[in-house]
N, C-alpha and C positions, 0 to 999 in steps of 0.2 A: 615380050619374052626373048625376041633376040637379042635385046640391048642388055637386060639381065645375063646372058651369056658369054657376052661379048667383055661384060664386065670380070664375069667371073674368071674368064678366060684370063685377062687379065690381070690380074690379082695373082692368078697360079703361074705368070710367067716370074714375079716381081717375086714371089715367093722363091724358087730354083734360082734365081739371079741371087738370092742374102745368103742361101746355102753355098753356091758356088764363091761368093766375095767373101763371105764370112764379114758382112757388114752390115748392119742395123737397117730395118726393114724402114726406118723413117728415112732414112739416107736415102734410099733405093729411089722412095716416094717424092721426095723435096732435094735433088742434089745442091750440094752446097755452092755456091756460086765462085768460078774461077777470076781471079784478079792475074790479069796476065803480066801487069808492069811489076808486083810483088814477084816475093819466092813463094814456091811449091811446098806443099808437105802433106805427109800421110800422116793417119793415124789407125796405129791398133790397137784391137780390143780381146781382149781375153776368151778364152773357149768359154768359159762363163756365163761371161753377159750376152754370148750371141746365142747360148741355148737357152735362157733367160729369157731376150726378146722376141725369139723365133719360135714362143710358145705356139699351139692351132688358133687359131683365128674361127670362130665359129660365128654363122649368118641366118638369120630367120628370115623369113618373106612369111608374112601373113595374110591370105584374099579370101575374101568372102565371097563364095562365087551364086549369093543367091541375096535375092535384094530384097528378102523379107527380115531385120534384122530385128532382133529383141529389145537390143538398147533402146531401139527406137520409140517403142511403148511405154518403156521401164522410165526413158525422160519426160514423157509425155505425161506418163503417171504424177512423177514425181514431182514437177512444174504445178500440175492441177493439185496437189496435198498441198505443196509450199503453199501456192495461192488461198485456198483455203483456209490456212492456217493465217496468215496475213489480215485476211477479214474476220476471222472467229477473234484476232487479237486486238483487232480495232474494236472498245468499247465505247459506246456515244452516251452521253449525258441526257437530263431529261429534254432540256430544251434542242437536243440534237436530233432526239426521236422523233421531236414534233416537228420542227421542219421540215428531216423528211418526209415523214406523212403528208405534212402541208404539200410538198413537191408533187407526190403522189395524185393525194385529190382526198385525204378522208383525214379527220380532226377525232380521234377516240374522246367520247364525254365521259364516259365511265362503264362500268357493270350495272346487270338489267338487275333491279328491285323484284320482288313477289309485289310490293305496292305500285309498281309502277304500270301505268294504263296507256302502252305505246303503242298498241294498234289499233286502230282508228278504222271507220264504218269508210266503205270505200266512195272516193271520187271521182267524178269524170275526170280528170286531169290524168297529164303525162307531164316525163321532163326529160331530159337528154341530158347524161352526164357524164363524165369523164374520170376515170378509173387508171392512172398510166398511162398506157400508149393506146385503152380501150375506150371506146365509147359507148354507152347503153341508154336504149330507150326505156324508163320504167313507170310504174304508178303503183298506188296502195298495193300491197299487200303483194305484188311480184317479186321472185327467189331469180336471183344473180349469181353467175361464176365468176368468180375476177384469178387474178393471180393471188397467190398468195401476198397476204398483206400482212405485214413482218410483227408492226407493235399492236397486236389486239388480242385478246383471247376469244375463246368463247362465250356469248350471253354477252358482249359488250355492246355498248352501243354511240355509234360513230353517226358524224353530220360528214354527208359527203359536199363537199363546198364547190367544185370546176362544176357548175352548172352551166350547161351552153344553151338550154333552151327551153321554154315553159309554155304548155301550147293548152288548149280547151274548147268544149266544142263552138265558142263565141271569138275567143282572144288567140293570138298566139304572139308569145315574147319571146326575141333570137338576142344575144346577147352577142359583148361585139370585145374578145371572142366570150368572153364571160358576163353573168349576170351578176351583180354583188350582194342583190336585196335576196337571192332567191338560196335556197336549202334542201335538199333532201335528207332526212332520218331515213336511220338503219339498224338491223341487229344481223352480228353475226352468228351464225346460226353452225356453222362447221367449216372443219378445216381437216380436206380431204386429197387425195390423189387420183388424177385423171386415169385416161385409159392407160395403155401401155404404147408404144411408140416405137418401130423398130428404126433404126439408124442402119443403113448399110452402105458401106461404102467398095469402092472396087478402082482398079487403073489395070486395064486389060494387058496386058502381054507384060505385065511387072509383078506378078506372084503376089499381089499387093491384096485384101481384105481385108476387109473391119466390121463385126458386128454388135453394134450396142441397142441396148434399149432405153426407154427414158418415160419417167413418170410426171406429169409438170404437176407441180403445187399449189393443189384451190381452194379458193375461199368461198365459202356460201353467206350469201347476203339476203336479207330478208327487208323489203322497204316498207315503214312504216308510215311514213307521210310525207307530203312534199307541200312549202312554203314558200310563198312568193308572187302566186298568183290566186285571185279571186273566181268564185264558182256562184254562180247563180242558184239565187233559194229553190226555181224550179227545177233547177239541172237535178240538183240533190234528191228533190221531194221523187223524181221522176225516178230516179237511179235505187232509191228505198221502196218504191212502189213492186220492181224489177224484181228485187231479192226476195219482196214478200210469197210473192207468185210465186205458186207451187205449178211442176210441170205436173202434166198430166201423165199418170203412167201408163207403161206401155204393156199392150195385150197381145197375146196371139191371135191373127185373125180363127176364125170358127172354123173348125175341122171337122172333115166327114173322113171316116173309117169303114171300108166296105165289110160287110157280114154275110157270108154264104148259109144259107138257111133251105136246107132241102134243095139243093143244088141250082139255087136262085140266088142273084147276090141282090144285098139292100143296104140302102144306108144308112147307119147311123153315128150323132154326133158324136164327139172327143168325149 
């Protein structure tokens, strides 16, 4: 602030110097350079031109004296649209969509048939597979979250291929890091929005806040069968024995209810 004044200060002396010379306020600023071994000479200028250039001079100073500033959001915003739009205008071809799914970890086969017979009686098996950046333990008939996975709809039905490991209650096969013989089938089953997510952010003694929320984008997976490894005819017979068996249901044990009878109590059952 003092150097702002000091300035100003200035300015107002060089102003009263063009009024008192009656010469162009550039002159004042920039004098012309004397040549001592030449001749000398003035020059004047008409009442004209000097009320002409010696028009007001007006000066803005603009601060923002708080460090929350709008722009700030407004580019921030606008950076995330442009980007957005950048990828909404990137269109991929078929064979581009498969790749990346390939990338991913799932190969879409097609849409589920009414004739189609994809869920299978379940097996002792498990398998371990890889989803993005996710990895999951699954077997028949278990429902998965993944991220959303971009080229599929619903009722499709996708071979998940990064299989990392195929295990059973006899064998187990690790793959190194992948198995190539082995497969997992799937159907997607929906395509949903998580919970909700608050984001907060803060920088204390800087007037500074941020509060977002954020829904992430899931996919429901349903695993039909898994390929690759071998299961023993007993495993099976034992495993269908399992499902036949009906539990035994469940009762309340026996209850007694006291009964006051001629101001005697006795008991009897529920």
């Amino acid at each position: 602030m003092a150097l702002m004044g000091r300035r100003c200060a200035q300015m107002l002396i060089r102003h009263s110097q063009c009024f008192r010379t009656l010469t162009k306020l550039s002159n004042s600023l920039f004098p012309p350079a004397r040549n001592p071994s030449g001749p000398s000479f003035t020059m004047h200028f008409h009442e004209f031109h000097v009320a002409r250039d010696l028009r007001p001079y007006s000066f803005q100073f603009k601060h923002n004296f708080c460090s929350m500033h709008h722009d700030e959001g407004k580019d921030e915003s606008s950076e995330g649209e442009e980007s957005q739009d950048e990828v909404e205008s990137v269109v991929l071809s078929a064979e581009g969509k498969e790749k990346e799914a390939a990338e991913i970890g799932y190969r879409v086969i097609g849409p589920l048939k009414k004739s189609d017979r994809v869920f299978k009686r379940y097996r002792p098996v498990f398998a371990v597979v890889q989803i993005g950046s996710h990895q999951f333990k699954v077997s028949n008939d278990d429902c998965i979250y993944t991220e959303k996975l971009k080229y599929c709809n619903i009722n499709d039905k996708l071979l998940l291929n990064k299989v990392l490991l195929l295990g059973s209650k006899t064998q187990t096969i690790i793959g190194r890091p992948l198995l190539p013989d082995a497969a997992v089938h799937a159907v997607v089953e929906e395509h949903a929005l998580d919970a909700k997510v608050i984001i907060f952010k803060k920088k204390r003694r800087k007037n500074y806040r941020r509060k977002n929320g954020h829904r992430q984008a899931l996919t429901k997976l349903r695993i039909t069968s898994i390929e690759g490894i071998e299961v023993p005819q007993a495993d099976i017979k034992a495993s269908i024995r399992k499902e036949k068996k009906k539990k035994p249901e469940k009762t309340l044990p026996h209850l007694e209810i006291p009964l006051k009878k001629d101001g005697l109590e006795t008991l009897s059952p529920a």
